[in-house]
C-alpha positions in Angstrom: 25.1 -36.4 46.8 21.7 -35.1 45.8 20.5 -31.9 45.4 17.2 -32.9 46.6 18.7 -34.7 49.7 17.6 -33.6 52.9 22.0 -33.9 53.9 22.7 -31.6 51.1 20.2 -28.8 52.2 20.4 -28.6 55.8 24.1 -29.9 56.2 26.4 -30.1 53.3 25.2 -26.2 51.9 24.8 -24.1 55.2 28.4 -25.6 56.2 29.7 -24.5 52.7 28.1 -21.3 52.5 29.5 -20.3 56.2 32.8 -21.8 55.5 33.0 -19.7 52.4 31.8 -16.1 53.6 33.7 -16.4 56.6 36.8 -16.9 55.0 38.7 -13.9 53.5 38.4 -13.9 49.8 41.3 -14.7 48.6 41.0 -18.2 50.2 37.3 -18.7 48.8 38.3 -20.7 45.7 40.3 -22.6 47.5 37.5 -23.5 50.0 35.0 -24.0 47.2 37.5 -26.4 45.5 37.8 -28.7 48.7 33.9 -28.6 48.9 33.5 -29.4 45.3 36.1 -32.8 45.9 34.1 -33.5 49.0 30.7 -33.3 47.4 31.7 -35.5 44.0 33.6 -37.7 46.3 30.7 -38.3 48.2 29.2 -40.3 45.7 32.3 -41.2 43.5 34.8 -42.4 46.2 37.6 -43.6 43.3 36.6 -41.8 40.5 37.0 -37.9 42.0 40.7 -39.0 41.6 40.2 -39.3 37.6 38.1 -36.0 37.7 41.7 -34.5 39.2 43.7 -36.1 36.7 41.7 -34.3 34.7 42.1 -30.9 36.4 45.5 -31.4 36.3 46.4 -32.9 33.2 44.1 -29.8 31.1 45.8 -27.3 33.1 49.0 -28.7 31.8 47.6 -28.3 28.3 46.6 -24.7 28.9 50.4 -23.9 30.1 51.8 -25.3 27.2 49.5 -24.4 24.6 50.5 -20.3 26.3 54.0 -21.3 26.1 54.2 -22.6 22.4 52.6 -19.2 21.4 53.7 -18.1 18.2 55.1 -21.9 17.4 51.7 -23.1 15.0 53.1 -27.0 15.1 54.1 -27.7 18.8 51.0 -25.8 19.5 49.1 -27.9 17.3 50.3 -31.1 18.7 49.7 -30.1 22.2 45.9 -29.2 21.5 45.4 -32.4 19.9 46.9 -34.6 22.4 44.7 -33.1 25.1 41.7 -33.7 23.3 42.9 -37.3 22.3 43.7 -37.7 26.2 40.0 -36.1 27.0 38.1 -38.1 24.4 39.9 -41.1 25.2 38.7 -41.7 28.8 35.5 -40.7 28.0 35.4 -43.1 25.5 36.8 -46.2 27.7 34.3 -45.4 30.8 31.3 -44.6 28.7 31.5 -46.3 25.2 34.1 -48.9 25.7 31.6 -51.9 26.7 28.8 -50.4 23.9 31.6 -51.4 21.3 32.8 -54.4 22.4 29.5 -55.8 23.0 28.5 -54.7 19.5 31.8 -56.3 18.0 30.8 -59.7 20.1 27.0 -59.7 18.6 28.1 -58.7 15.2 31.4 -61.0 14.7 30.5 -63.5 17.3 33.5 -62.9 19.2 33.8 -63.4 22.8 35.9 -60.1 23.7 35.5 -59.4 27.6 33.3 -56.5 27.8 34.6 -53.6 29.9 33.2 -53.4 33.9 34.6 -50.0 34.3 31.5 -48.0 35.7 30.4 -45.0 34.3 31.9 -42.0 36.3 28.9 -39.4 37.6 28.9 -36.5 35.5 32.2 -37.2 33.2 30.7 -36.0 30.1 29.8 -32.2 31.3 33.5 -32.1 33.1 34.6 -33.4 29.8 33.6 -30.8 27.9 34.4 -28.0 29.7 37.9 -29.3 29.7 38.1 -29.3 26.4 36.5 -26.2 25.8 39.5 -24.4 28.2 42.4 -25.7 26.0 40.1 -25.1 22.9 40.0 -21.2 23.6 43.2 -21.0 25.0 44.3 -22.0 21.5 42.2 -20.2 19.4 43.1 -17.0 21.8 39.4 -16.0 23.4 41.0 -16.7 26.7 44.0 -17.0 28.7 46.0 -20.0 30.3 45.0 -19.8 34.1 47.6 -19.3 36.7 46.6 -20.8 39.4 45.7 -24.4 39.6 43.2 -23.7 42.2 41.4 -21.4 40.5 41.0 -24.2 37.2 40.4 -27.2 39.7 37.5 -24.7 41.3 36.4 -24.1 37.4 36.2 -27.8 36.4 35.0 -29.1 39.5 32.3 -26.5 41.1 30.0 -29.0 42.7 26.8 -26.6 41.4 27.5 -27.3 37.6 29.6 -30.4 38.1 27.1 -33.3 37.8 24.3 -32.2 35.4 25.8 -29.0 34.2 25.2 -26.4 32.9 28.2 -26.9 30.3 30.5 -23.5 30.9 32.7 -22.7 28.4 36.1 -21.8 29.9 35.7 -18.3 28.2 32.7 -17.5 30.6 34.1 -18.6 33.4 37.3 -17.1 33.5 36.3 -13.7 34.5 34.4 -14.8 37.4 37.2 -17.3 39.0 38.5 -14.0 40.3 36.3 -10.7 39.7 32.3 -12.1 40.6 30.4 -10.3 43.4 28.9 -11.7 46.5 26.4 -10.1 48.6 23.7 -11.4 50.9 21.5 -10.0 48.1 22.8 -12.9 45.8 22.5 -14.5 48.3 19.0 -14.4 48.2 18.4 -14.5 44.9 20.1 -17.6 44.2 18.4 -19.5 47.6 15.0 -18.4 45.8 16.0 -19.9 42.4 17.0 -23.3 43.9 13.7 -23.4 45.9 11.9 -22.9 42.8 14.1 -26.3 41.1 13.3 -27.8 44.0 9.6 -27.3 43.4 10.2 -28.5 40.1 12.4 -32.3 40.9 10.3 -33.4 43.4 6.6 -32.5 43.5 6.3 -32.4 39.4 9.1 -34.2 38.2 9.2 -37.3 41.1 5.2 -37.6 40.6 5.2 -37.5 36.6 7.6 -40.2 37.1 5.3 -42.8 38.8 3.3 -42.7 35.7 6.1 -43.1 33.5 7.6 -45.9 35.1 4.3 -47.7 35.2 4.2 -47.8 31.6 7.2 -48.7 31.2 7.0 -51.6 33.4 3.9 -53.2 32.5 5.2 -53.0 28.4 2.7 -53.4 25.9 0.3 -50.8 26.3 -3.1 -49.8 24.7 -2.9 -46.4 22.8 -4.2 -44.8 25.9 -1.3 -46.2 28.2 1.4 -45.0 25.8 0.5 -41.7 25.2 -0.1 -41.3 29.1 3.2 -42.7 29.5 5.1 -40.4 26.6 3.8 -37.7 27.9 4.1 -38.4 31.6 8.1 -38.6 30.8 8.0 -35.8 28.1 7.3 -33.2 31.2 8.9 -35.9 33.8 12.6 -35.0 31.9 11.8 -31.3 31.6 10.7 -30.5 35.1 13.8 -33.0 36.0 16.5 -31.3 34.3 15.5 -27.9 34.0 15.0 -28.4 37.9 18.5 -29.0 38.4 19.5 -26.3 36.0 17.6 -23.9 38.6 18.8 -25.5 41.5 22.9 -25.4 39.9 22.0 -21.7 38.8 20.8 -20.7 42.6 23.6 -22.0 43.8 25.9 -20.2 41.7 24.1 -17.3 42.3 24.8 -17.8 46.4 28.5 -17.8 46.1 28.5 -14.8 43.5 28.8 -17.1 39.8 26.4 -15.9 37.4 25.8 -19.5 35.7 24.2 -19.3 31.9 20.4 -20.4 31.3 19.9 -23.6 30.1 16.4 -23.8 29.2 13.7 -21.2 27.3 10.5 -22.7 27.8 11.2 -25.8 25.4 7.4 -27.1 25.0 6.5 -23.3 23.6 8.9 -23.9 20.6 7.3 -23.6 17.0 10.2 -26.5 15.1 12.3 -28.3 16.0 14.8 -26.2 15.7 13.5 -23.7 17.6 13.1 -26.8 20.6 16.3 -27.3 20.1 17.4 -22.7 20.8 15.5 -23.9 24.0 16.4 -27.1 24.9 19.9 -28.1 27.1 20.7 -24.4 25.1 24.9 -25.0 26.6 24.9 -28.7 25.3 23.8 -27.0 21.7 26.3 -23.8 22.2 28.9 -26.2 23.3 28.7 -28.5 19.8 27.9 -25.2 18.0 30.9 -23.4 19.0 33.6 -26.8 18.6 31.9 -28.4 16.1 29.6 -27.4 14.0 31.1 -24.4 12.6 34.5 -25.7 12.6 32.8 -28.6 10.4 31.8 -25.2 7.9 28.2 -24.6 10.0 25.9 -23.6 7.2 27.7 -21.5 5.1 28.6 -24.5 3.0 27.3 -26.8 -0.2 23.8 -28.3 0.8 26.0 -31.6 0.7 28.4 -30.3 3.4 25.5 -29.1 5.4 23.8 -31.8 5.5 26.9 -33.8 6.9 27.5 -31.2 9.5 24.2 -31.3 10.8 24.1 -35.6 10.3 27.8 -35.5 12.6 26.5 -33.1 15.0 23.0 -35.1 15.6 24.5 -38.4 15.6 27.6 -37.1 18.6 24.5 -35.0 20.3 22.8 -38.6 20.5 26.1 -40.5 21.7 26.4 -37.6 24.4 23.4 -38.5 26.2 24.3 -42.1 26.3 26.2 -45.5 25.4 23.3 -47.5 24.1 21.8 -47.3 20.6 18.5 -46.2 21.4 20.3 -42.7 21.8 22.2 -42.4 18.5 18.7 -43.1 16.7 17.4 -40.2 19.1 20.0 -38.1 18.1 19.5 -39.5 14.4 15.9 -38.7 15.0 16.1 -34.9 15.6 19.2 -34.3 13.0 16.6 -36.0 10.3 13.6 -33.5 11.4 16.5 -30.1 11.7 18.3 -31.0 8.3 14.8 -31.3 6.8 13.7 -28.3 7.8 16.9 -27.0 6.9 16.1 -27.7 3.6 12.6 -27.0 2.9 9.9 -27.6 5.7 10.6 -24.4 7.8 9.1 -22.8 4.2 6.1 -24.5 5.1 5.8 -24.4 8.8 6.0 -20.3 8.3 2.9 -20.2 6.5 0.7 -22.5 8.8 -1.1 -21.3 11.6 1.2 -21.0 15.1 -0.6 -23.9 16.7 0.3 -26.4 14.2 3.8 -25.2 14.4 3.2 -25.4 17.9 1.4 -29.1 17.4 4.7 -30.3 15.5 7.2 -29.4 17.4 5.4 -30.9 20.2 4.4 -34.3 18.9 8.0 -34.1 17.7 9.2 -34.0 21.7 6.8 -36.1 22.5 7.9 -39.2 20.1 11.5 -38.3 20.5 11.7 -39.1 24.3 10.1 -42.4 23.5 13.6 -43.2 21.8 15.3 -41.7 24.3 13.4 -43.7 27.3 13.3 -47.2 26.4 17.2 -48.9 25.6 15.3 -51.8 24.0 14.9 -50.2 20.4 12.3 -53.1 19.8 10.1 -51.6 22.5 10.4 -48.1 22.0 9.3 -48.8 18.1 6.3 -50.8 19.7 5.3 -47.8 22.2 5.1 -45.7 19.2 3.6 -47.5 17.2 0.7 -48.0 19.8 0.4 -44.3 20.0 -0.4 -44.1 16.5 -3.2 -46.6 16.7 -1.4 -50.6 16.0 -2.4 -51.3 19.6 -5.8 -51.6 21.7 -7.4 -48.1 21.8 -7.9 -48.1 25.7 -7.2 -51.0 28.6 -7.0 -51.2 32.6 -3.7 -49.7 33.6 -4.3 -46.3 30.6 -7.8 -45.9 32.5 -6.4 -46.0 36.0 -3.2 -43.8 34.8 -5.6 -41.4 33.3 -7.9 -40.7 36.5 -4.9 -40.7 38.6 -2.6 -38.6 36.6 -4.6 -36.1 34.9 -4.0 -34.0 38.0 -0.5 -34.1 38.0 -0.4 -33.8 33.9 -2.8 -30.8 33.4 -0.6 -29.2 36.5 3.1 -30.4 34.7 1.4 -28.6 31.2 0.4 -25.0 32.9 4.0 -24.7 34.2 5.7 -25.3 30.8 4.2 -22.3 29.4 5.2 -18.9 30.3 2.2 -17.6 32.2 3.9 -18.7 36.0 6.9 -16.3 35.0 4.5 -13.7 34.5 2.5 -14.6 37.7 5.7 -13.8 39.5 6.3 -11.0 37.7 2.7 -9.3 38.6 3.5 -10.4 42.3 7.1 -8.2 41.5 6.0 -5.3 40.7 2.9 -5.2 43.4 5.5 -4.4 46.0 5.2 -5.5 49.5 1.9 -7.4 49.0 3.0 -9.1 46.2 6.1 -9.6 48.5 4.5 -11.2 51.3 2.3 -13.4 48.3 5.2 -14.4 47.5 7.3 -15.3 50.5 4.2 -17.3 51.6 3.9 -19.4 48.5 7.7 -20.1 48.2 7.6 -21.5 52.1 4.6 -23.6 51.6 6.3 -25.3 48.3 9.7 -25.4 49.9 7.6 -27.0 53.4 5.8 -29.4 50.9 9.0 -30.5 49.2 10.8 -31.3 52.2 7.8 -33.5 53.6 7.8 -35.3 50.0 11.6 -36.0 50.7 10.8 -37.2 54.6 8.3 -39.3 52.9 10.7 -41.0 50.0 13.9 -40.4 49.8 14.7 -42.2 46.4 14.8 -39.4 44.0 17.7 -39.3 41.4 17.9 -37.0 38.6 17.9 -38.5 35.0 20.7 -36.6 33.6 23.3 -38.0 36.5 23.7 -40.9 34.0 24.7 -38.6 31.1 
């Protein structure tokens, strides 16, 4: 089930809000649980029985792992069982036939490759399973109680399918003491009509010019930087829409849901894109990973591998094919080297060729992360950078078409909307009624773009 459906607006969330408010509150997690299984079930009919298993199996963990305190080896053994367990299935459903089919081209063996599909959103729930047993262990939160209250954690339908990835330590306060008000309310119905905006009148429209790149192959220099960056703001405006859409949920039944995105086309390195950028997916591999690993108070040696592991698994995350372990490759090459000495040199250039970097860095990076054929994403670049025809039909036509749409996608990644919004704020009840009047006309205009095509799925849902 979409976001962006026309069922889940007008059916599946007025029926959940009402069924949750009207309830008393101690039966509200309970009643967001079931909606959460009916809303993954929806569109995973067998597999919301392996995201239970999951539920159940962690919160087994978590009991344990608060039972064995003060016994370091059985405590031990039970953390690393549950993240064997955890790791494991993600590693069947979503790398299994990725490593077979390697094995078969590079051995020429004929080992049956997997048919298992991928389950919708299994690495996010994933992870914030494994961050739960992770804390409990390391003592920054305790073992939940209540089984409810954890199957509502790893299965709250806002954050469930494309995140954002919650850390069990964030959460846990909130399962029992958030705050709900018709105020919230508000708050979060205007945030998800503000994602709403984003998915499908910028994103769904950026994406017709992608695709058409894409699908013709080939292009001139003109069609492939149309088409980069066409899918450059396409997968900002997609995700960062259903960031705003999960967090205005959240916000409706009293969860305060963490950011996920800090203006990522503003960022000065690639670092920096990368403070902005899917900021839970970085905390989450900060946090069990990379400073386990030593982070960077280490030899330049170690650092180096920490930040090479961590790029490399960031890559894998996103998906089973290599095109996104060169992607992670790709960034962990441009972090490590300016790690090591370009941020020197970026600090004492002007702030639009910082800018200009980071950028072009984007920009060429979700080439590799578009095209699975490595072959053709190393052809797309190289026809950006001038060893292809400078102009042809289809960049022409995508220019005069798109430029609209483009120039529009480009204005909204900067930070002068916020403060449009913010001048509206603080000009009280005309800025009010401004207001009001142009959320209805892009909520009215989104909902006659989804009458008119209803084919609209996000592109993390394969992640």
């Amino acid at each position: 089930m979409l976001f962006s459906s026309l069922f889940f607006i007008f059916i599946f969330l007025p029926v959940s809000l009402a069924a949750y408010y009207l309830l008393p509150r101690k039966w509200r997690n309970l009643c967001l649980f079931a909606f959460s299984l009916v809303f993954y079930a929806w569109g995973e009919p067998v597999y919301v029985f392996l995201m239970l298993f999951t539920a159940v199996f962690d919160y087994a963990v978590g009991t344990l792992l608060e039972r064995f305190a003060g016994r370091p080896g059985p405590r031990r053994a039970v953390l690393v069982f549950g993240i064997c367990v955890n790791l494991g299935m993600l590693a069947y459903f979503k790398y299994a036939a990725l490593f077979v089919s390697t094995v078969n081209s590079a051995f020429s063996f004929s080992i049956p490759v997997p048919a298992a599909a991928l389950p919708i959103g299994i690495s996010f729930y994933t992870f914030e399973s494994l961050s739960y047993a992770i804390d409990i262990y390391r003592g920054e939160a305790p073992a939940q109680k209540s089984l409810i209250d954890f199957g509502t954690y790893v299965s709250f339908f806002p954050h469930l399918i494309s995140g954002p990835i919650i850390q069990y330590k964030e959460m846990q306060a909130q399962l029992r003491g958030r705050t709900e008000s018709m105020e919230h309310v508000t708050e979060g119905a205007l945030r998800f009509l503000h994602g709403l905006f984003k998915k499908v009148l910028l994103a769904n429209n950026l994406a017709l010019i992608a695709d058409k790149v894409q699908y013709f192959g080939h292009p001139s220099a003109l069609s492939a930087w149309l088409g980069a960056l066409a899918f450059t703001f396409q997968i900002y405006f997609d995700f960062s829409g259903y960031t705003d859409m999960a967090i205005g949920l959240g916000r409706m039944f009293g969860f305060i849901l963490p950011e996920n995105f800090n203006l990522p086309y503003s960022s000065r390195s690639a670092s920096d894109f990368w403070r902005r950028w899917h900021m839970t997916l970085g905390r989450w591999f900060r946090d069990y990973l990379y400073i386990p690993l030593g982070g960077n108070r280490c030899s330049t040696v170690k650092l180096v591998r920490n930040l090479a592991v961590v790029w490399v698994l960031t890559g894998f995350w996103h998906g089973s094919s290599w095109n996104f372990a060169v992607w992670g490759a790709y960034w962990g090459f441009l972090i490590i080297c300016e790690k090591l000495f370009l941020q020197k040199w970026l600090d004492r250039i002007p702030v639009f060729f910082q800018w200009l970097y980071a950028f072009l860095a984007a920009v060429v990076g979700w080439v590799f992360f578009s095209y699975t054929d490595l072959r053709a994403a190393c052809g797309v670049v190289a026809a950006m950078f001038g060893f292809s025809g400078g102009t042809d039909s289809l960049g022409v036509y995508a220019l005069i078409t798109g430029a609209p749409i483009l120039l529009l996608a480009a204005l909204f990644c900067t930070p002068y909307p916020a403060r449009l919004l913010g001048w509206l704020d603080r000009k009280g009840r005309t800025g009010l009624a401004l207001r009001s009047a142009g959320m209805t006309v892009l909520f009215l205009l989104s909902i006659a773009a989804l009458v008119d095509n209803s084919y609209n799925p996000f592109l993390y849902f394969r992640f």
